[in-house]
C-alpha positions as CSV (number, residue, x, y, z in Angstrom):
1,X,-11.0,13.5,-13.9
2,X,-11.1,10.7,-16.1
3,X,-9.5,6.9,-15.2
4,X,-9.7,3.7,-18.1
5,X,-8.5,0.7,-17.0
6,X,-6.0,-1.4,-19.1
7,X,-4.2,-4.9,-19.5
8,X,-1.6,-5.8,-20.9
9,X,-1.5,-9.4,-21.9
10,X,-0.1,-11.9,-24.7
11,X,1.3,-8.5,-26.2
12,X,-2.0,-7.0,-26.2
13,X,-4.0,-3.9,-24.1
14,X,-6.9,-4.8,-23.5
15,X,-9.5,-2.1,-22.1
16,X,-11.6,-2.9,-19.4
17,X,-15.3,-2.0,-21.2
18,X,-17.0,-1.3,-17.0
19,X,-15.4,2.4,-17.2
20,X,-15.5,5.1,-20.1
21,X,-12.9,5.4,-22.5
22,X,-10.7,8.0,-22.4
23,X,-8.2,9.0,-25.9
24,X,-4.8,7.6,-24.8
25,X,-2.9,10.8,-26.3
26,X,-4.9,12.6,-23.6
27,X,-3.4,10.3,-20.7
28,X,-1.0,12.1,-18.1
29,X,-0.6,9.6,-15.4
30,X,-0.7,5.8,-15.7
31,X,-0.2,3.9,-12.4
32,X,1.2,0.4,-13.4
33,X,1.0,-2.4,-10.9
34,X,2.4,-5.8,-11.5
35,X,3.6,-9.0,-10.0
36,X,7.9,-8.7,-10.2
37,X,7.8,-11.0,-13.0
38,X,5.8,-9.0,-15.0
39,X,7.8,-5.8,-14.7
40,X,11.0,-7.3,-15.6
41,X,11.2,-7.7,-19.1
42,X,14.0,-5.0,-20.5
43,X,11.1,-3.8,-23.3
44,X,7.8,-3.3,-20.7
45,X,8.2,0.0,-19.7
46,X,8.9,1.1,-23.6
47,X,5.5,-0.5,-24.3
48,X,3.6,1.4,-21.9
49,X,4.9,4.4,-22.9
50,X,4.2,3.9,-26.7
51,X,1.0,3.2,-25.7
52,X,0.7,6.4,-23.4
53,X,3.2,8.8,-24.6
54,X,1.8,12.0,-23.2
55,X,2.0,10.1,-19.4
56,X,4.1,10.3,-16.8
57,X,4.8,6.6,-16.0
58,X,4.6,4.9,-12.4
59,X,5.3,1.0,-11.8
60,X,5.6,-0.7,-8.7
61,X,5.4,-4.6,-8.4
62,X,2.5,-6.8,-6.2
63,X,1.8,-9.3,-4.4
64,X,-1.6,-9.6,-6.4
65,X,-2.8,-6.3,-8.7
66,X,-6.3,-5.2,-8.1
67,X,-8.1,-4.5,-11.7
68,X,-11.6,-3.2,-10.9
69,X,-13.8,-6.1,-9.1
70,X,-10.8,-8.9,-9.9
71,X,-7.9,-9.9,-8.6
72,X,-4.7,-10.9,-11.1
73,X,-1.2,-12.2,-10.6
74,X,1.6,-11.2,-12.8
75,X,-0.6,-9.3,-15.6
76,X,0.5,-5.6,-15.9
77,X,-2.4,-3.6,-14.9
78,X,-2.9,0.4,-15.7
79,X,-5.2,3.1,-14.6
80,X,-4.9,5.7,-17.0
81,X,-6.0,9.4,-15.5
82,X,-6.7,12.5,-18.0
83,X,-7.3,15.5,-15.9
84,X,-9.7,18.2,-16.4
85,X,-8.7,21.2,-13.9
86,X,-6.0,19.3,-11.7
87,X,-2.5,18.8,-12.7
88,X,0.9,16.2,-11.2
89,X,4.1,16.8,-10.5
90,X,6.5,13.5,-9.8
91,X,9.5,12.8,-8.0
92,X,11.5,9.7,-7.2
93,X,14.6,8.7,-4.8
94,X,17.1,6.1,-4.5
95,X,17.3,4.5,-1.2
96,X,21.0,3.2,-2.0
97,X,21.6,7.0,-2.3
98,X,20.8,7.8,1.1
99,X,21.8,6.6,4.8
100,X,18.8,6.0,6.0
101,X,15.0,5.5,5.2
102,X,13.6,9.3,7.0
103,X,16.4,11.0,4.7
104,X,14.8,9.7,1.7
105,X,11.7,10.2,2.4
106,X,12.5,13.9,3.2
107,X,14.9,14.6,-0.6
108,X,11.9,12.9,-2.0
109,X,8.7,15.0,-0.6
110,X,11.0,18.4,-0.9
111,X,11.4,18.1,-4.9
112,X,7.5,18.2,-5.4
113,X,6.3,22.1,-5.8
114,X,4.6,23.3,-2.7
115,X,2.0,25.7,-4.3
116,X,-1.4,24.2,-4.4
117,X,-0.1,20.8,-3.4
118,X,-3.4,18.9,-1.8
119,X,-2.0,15.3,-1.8
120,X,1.0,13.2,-2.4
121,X,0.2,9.2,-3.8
122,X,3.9,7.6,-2.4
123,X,5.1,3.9,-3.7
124,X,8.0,2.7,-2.6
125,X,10.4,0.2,-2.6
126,X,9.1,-2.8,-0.3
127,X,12.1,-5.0,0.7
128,X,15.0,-2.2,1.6
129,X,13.0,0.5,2.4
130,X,12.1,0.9,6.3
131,X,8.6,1.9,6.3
132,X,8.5,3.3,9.7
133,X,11.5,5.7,8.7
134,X,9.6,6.8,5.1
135,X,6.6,7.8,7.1
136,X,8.4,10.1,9.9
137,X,10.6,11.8,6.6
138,X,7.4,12.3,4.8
139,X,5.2,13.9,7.6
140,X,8.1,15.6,8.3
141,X,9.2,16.9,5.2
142,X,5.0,18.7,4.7
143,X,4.8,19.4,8.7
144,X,2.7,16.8,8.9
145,X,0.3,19.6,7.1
146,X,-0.9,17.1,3.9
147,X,-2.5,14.5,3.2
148,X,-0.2,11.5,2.0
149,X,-1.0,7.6,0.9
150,X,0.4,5.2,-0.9
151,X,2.1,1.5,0.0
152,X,5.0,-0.7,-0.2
153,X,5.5,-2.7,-3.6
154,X,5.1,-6.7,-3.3
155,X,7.1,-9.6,-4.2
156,X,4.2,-12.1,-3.9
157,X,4.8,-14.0,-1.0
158,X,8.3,-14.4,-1.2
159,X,9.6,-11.1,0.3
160,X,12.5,-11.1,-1.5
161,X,13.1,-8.6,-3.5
162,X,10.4,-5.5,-5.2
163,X,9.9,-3.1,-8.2
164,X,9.3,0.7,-8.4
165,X,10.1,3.3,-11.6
166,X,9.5,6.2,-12.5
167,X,9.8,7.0,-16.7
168,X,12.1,4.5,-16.8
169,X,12.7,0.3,-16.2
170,X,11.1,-0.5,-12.9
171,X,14.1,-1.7,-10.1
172,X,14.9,-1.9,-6.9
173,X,15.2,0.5,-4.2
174,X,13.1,3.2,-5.7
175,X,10.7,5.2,-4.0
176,X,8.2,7.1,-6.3
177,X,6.0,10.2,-5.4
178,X,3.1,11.7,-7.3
179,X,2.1,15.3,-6.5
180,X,-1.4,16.0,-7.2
181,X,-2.6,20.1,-7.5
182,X,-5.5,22.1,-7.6
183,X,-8.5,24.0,-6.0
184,X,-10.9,21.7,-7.8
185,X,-9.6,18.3,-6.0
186,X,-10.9,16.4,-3.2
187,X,-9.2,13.6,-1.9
188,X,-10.4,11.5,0.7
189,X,-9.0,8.6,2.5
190,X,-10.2,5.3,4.7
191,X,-8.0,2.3,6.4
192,X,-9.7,-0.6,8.6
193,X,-7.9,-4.2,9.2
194,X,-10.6,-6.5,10.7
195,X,-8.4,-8.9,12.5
196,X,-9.3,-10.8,15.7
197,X,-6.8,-10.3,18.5
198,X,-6.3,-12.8,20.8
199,X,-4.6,-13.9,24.1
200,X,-3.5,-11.2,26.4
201,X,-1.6,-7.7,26.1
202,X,1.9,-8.1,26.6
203,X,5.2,-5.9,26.4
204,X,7.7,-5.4,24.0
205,X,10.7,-5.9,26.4
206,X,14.0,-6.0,23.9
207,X,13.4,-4.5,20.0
208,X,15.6,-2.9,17.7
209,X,14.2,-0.9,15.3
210,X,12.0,-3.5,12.9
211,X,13.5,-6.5,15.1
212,X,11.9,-8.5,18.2
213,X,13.4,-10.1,20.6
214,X,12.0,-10.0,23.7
215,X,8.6,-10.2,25.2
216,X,7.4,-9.8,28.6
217,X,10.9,-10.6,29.4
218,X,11.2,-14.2,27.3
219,X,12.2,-14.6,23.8
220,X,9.8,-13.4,21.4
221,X,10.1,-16.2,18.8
222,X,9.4,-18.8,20.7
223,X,6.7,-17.4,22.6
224,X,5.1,-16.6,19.1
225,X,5.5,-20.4,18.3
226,X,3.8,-21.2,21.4
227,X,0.1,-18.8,20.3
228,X,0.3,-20.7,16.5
229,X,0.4,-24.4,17.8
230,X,0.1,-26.2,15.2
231,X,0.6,-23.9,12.4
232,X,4.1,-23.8,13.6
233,X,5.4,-25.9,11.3
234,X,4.3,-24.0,8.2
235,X,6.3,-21.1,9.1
236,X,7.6,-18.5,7.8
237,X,4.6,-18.7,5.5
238,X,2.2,-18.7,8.2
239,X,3.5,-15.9,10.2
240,X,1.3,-13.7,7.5
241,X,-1.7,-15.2,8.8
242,X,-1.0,-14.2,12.1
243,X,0.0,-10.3,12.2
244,X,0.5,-8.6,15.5
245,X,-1.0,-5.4,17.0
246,X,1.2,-2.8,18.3
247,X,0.1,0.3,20.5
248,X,3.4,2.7,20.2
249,X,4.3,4.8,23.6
250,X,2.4,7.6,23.5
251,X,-0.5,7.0,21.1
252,X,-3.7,5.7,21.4
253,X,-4.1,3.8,18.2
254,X,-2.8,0.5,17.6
255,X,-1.2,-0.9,14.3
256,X,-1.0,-4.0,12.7
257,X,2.4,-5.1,11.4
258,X,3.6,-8.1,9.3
259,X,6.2,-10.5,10.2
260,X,8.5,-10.5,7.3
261,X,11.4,-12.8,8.3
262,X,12.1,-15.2,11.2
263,X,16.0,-15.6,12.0
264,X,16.0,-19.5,14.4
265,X,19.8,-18.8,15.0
266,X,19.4,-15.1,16.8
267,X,15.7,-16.1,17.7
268,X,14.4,-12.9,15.7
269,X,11.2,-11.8,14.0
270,X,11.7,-9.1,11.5
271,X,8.7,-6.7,11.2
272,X,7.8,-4.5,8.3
273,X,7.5,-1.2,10.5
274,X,9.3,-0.7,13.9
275,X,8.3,-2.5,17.1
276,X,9.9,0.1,19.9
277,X,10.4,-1.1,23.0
278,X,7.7,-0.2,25.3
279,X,4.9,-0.9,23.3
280,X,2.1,-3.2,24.0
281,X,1.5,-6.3,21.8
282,X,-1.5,-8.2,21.3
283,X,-1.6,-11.5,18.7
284,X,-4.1,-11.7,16.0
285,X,-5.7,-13.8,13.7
286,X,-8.1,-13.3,10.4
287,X,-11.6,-13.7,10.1
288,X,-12.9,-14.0,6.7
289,X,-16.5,-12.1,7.6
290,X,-14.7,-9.1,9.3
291,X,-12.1,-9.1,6.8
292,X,-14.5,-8.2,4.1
293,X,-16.3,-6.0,6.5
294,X,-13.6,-3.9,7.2
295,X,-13.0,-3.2,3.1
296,X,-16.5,-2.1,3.1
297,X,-16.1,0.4,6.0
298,X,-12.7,1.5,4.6
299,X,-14.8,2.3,1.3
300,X,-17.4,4.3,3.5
301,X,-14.6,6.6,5.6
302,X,-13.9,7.9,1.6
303,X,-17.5,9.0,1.2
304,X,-18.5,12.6,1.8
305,X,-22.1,13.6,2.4
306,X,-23.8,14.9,-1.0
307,X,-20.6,13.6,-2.8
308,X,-21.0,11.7,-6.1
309,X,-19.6,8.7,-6.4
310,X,-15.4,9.3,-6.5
311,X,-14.2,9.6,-10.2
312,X,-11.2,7.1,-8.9
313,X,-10.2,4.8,-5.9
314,X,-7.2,3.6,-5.4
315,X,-7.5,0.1,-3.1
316,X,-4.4,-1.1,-1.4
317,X,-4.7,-4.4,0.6
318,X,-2.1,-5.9,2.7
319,X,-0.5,-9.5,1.2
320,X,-1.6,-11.2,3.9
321,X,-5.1,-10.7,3.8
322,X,-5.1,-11.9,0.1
323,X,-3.6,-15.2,1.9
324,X,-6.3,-15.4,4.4
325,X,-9.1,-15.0,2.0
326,X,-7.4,-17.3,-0.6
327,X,-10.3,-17.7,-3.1
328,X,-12.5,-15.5,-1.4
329,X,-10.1,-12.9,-2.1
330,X,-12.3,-10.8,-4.8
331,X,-15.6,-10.6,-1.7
332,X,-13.9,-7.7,-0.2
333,X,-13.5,-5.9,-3.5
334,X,-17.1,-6.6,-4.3
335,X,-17.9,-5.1,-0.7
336,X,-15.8,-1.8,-1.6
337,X,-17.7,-1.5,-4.7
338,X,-21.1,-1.9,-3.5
339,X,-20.5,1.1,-1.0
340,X,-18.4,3.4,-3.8
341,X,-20.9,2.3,-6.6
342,X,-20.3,0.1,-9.5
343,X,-19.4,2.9,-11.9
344,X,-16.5,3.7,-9.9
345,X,-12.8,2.6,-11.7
346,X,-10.8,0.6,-8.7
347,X,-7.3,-0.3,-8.8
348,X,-4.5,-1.0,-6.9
349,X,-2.4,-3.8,-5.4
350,X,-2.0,-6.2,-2.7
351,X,1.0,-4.7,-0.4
352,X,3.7,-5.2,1.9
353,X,2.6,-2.0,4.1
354,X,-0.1,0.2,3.4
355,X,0.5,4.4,4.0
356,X,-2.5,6.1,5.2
357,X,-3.5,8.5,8.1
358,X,-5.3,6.6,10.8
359,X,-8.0,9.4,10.4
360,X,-8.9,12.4,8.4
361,X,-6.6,15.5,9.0
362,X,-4.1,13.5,10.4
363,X,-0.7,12.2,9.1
364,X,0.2,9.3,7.6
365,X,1.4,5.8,9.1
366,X,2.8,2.7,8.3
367,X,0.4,0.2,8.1
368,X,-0.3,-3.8,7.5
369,X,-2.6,-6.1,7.3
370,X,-5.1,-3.3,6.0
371,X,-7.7,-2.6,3.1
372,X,-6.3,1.0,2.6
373,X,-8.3,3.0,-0.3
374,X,-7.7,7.2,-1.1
375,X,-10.7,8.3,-3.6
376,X,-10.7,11.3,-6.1
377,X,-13.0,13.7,-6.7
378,X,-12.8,16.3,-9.2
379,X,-14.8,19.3,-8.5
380,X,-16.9,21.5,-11.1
């Protein structure tokens, strides 16, 4: 496996010169992040595939794309694969087409051929798509028998509205999946958040699927309010600096999720994963040194002993990180490539939820707030 990095700027590609070239005739997969705005010129997809016209064509929009060690806003960034012994199959869904988030998620995973199927890369739709629901469908769909990662597609910090296609103009409401086969291929996976939690371990009392209301009995909003003091008065914006950590009933591990919405009428915070009733809830905030710390051991959980370095990684950060880290944003790339070497292509995005088992052999979840990175290894 081969993987050239690409911009595409002022009506120009420009190669990044850190990684070997590959001939783009020879490309049959390029992954195309972007911020929203960047993606929605009626001609863009036509120009990425006369530029790669052998490729199957993925876009999905950002909150920030990830272009080896640097960060960019609203450039269209490419990772172009050619493939020695492995091969892809793709799929895509329309969440308008089905009643719920889990039946996607399950048409989706059961057009990919099974045979040799060792991994599914899954980008979806950020804004209508319940994350929650998409991982259940998509364990579900494999038995929870295969390894699956991906993330939710950005909209800056706005969160109003995201980008995902398949061979075709990127739009809303698409969720993509990318079916990777073959003896020959490793694929390995690592997800660590960082975050300082804070104040003590409550109940969630009152919920409805993605939606608080209730905790320890009180109203969720304004108890939150209360742990921000005076950050307060910058919300909404500064609810993504301040995450929470949810242990579900009956697991052991706890996730972070992202408030994507506060409603001051119903006294409401929308989540981007569910918050079921039952589970306990701890506040968090960020810290810059851990932050960057936990990229670096996210980068280590995708090494394997007597490995070379991976012949890809795809890095997925949560939105909210980038915000906490504001200029320091590029320190925890730098920290993933100084454990994955500096030969190795990176690419990726900054996210509104982040897919990835919590460890290896198990299946995926729905998480935020996370440096989330899967790494490919192409054997002899």
């Amino acid at each position: 496996m081969n993987v050239s990095l690409y911009q595409y700027e002022d009506d120009q590609w420009k190669l990044n010169p850190l990684y070997k070239p590959i001939a783009v005739s020879n490309v049959k997969l390029a992954l195309c992040f972007s911020g929203k705005e960047g993606l929605k010129p009626e001609g863009i997809y036509q120009k990425i595939k006369s530029e790669f016209p052998n490729a199957e064509i993925v876009m999905c929009s950002t909150a920030g794309e990830i272009y080896g060690h640097t960060v960019s806003e609203n450039s269209v960034c490419i990772a172009a694969f050619e493939f020695d012994q492995c091969s892809i199959q793709t799929a895509s869904v329309d969440i308008q087409d089905f009643s719920s988030s889990y039946d996607a998620a399950i048409d989706l995973i059961r057009k990919l051929p099974q045979e040799l199927l060792v991994y599914v890369m899954v980008l979806s739709d950020g804004s209508l798509v319940n994350g929650s629901e998409l991982v259940k469908g998509l364990n579900d769909g494999v038995n929870h028998q295969l390894l699956i990662t991906g993330g939710l597609a950005g909209d800056g910090a706005n969160f109003v509205s995201t980008l995902v296609g398949l061979n075709e103009q990127a739009r809303e409401g698409k969720i993509v999946a990318i079916g990777f086969y073959g003896k020959n291929l490793l694929v390995t996976h690592g997800s660590q958040g960082g975050w300082d939690t804070f104040g003590l371990e409550k109940e969630i009392t009152r919920s409805e699927s993605n939606v608080l209301y209730e905790i320890d009995g009180v109203n969720a909003l304004d108890l939150y309010k209360k742990y921000l003091g005076s950050d307060v008065e910058n919300l909404p914006g500064s609810s993504l600096l301040f995450p929470i950590s949810v242990t579900m009933p009956g697991t052991d591990h706890p996730v972070v999720r992202t408030i994507l919405s506060i409603d001051e009428q119903r006294k409401t915070m929308t989540f981007a994963g569910d918050v079921p009733v039952g589970s306990k809830l701890k506040f968090m905030k960020g810290n810059f040194d851990r932050l960057t710390a936990a990229a670096a051991t996210a980068a280590l959980q995708t090494l394997k002993d007597g490995q070379r370095r991976p012949d890809f990684s795809l890095l997925i950060s949560c939105v909210g990180r980038k915000l906490i880290l504001g200029q320091r944003t590029e320190e925890e790339l730098e920290a993933v490539s100084e454990v994955l070497g500096a030969g190795t292509p990176l690419a990726g995005f900054y996210a509104y939820g982040e897919i990835s088992p919590f460890n290896q052999g198990g299946s995926c979840q729905l998480h935020n707030q996370t440096m989330t990175i899967t790494s490919f290894y192409e054997l002899p």
